[in-house]
LUMVO-965723 format. One record per residue (C-alpha): residue in three letters; x, y, z; chain. Coordinates in steps of 0.1 Angstrom, whole numbers, plus 5000, padded with zeros to 4 digits. Example, Ala and Ser with C-alpha at 12.3 -4.5 7.8 and 13.67 -1.06 7.14 Angstrom:
<nodes>
NODE/code/u/v/w/unit
NODE/Ala/5123/4955/5078/A
NODE/Ser/5137/4989/5071/A
</nodes>
This chain:
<nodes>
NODE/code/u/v/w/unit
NODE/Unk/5000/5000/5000/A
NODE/Unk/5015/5031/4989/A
NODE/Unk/5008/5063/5009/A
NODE/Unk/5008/5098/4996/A
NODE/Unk/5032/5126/5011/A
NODE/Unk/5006/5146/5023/A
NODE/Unk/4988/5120/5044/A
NODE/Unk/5026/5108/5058/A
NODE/Unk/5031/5142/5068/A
NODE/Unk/4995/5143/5083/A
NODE/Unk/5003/5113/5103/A
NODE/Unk/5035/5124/5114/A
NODE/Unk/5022/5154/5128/A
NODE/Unk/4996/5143/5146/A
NODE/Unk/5015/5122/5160/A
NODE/Unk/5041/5147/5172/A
NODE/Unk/5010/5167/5189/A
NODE/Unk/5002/5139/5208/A
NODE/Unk/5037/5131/5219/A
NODE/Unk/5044/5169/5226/A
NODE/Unk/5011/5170/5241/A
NODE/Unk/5014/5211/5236/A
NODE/Unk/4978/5223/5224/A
NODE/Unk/4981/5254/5242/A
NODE/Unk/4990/5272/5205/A
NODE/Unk/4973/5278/5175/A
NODE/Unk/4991/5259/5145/A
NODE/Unk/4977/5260/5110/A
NODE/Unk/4993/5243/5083/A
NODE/Unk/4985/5245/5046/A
NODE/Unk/4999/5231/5015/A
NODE/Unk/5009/5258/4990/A
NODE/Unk/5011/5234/4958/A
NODE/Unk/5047/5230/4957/A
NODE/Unk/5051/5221/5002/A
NODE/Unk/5037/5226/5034/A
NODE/Unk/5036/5264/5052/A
NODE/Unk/5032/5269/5088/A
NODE/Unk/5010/5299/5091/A
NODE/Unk/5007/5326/5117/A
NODE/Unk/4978/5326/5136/A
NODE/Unk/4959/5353/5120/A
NODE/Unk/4963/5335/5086/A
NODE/Unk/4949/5302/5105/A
NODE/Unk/4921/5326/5118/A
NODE/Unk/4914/5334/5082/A
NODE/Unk/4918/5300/5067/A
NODE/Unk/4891/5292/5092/A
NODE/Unk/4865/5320/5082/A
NODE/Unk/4869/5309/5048/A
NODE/Unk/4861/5269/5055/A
NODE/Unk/4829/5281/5071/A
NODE/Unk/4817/5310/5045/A
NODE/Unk/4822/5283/5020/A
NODE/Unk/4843/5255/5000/A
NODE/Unk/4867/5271/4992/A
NODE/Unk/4897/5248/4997/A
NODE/Unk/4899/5212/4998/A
NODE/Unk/4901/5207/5039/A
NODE/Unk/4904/5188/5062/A
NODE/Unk/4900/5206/5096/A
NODE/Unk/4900/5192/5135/A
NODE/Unk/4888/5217/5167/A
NODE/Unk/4904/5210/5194/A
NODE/Unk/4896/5237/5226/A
NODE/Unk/4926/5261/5226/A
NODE/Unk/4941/5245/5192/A
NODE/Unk/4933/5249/5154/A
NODE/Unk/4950/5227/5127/A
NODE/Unk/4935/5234/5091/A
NODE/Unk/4949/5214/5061/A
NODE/Unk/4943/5239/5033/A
NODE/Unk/4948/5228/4997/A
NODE/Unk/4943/5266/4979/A
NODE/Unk/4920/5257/4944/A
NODE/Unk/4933/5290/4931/A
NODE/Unk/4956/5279/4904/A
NODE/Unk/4977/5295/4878/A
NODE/Unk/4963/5301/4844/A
NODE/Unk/4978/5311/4811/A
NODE/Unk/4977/5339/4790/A
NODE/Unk/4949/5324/4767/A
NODE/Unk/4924/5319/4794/A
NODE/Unk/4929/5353/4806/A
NODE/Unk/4925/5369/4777/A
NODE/Unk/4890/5350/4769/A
NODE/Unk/4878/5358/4807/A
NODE/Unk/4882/5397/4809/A
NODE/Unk/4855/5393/4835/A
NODE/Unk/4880/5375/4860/A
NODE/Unk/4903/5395/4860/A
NODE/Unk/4912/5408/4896/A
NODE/Unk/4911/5444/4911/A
NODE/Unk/4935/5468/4906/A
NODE/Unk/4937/5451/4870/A
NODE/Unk/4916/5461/4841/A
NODE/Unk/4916/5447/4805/A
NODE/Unk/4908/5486/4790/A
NODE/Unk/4941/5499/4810/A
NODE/Unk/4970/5510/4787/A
NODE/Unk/4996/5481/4789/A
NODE/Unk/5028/5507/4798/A
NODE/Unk/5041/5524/4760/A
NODE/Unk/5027/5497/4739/A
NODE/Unk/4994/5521/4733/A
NODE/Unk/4975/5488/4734/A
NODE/Unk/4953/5480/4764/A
NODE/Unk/4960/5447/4783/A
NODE/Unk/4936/5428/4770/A
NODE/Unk/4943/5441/4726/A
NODE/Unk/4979/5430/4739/A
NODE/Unk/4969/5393/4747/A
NODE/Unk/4951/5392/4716/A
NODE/Unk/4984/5405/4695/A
NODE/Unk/5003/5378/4678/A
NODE/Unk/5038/5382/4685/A
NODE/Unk/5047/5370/4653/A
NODE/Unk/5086/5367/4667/A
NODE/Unk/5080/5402/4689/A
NODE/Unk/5103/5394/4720/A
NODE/Unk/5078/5426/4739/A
NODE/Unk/5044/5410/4730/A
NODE/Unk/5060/5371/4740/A
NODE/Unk/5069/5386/4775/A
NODE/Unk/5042/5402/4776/A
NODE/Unk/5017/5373/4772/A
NODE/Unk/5033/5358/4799/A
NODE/Unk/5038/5390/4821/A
NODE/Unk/5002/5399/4823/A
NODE/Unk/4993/5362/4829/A
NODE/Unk/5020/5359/4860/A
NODE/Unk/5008/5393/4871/A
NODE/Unk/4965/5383/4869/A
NODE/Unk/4977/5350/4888/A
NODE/Unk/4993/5368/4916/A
NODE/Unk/4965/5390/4920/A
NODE/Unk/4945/5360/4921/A
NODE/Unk/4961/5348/4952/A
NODE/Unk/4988/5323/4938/A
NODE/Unk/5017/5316/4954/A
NODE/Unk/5048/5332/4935/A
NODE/Unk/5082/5321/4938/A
NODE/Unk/5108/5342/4945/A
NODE/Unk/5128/5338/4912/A
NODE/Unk/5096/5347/4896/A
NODE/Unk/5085/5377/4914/A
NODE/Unk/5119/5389/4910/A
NODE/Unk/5112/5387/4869/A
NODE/Unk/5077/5403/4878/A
NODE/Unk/5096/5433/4893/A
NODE/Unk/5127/5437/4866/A
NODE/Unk/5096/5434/4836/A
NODE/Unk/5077/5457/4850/A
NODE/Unk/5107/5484/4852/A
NODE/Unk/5117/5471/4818/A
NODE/Unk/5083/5479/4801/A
NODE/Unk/5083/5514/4818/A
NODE/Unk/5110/5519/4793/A
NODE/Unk/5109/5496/4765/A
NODE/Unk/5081/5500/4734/A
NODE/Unk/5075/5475/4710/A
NODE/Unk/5088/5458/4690/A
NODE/Unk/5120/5443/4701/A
NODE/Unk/5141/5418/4679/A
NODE/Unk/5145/5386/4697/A
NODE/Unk/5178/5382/4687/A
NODE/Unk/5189/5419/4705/A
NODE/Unk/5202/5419/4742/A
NODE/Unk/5169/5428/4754/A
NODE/Unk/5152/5406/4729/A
NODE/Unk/5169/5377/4744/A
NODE/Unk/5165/5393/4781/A
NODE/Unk/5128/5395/4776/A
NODE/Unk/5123/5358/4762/A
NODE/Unk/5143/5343/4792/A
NODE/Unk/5121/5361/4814/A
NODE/Unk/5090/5350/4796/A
NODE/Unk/5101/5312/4794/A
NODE/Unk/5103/5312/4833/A
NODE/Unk/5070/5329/4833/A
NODE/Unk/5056/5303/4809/A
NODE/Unk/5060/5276/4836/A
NODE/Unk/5050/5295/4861/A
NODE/Unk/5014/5300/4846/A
NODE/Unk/5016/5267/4836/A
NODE/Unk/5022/5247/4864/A
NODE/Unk/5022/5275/4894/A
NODE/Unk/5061/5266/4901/A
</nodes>
């Protein structure tokens, strides 16, 4: 019989509560996608408000008097440029599709729908405004990918289409949008 990680894990630390015997503190732990996060109390507090407004997450949840553990499985998941751009209506506040999309003239969502057609600034761009609409969402980021959110974001401040993928920043930009590719891909 083959057991999953998440239920080992489960197991194992139920089993160190009952060892410790220490339910005096409030412990919530979740599983981000990638591994498990211990989470402060107020984000245990909110996990909890959440389970019981509705279904949010996959859960499993025990009450102990004086002691919370939730097991939160987010179902907010990453999602590529071509299912942002054909649901405008999901996209989360402070982003609109009709906003200008830095010097490009083009408003986010006209700059989904243009074909790069071998335009390093509209392929990082696909995959910028995806990363950033999944963010917004509440997706985890990882740190070598919020660092690419923050250097793209400085670099279209300054940078108007179109740019040859074969230039220095031509090649900058499509490195930065392969990482972002997987990112919106697989949320890692």
């Amino acid at each position: 019989m083959k057991m999953s990680k998440k239920l080992i894990f489960l197991i194992l630390f139920l089993l160190s509560i009952l060892i410790g015997g220490n339910l005096e503190r409030r412990k919530c732990w979740y599983w981000n996608g990638n591994n498990w996060q211990l989470a402060d109390t107020s984000i245990c507090q909110l996990f909890l408000e959440i389970t019981h407004l509705n279904d949010s997450c996959n859960k499993i949840q025990w009450k102990i008097p004086y002691f919370n553990i939730v097991i939160c499985e987010p179902q907010v998941r990453t999602r590529t440029p071509g299912y942002w751009k054909n649901h405008p209506e999901k996209w989360p506040p402070p982003y609109h599709p009709h906003n200008i999309f830095y010097l490009s003239g083009k408003t986010w969502l006209a700059v989904l729908w243009q074909e790069p057609r071998g335009d390093a600034y509209y392929i990082l761009a696909h995959q910028f405004i995806a990363a950033v609409l999944n963010k917004a969402s509440g997706c985890p980021v990882p740190f070598d990918v919020e660092k690419i959110l923050i250097d793209a974001n400085l670099w279209f401040q300054i940078i108007r289409p179109p740019v040859r993928p074969n230039s220095q920043e031509g090649k900058k930009a499509i490195r930065w949008a392969e990482r972002l590719d997987i990112y919106n891909n697989t949320g890692r």
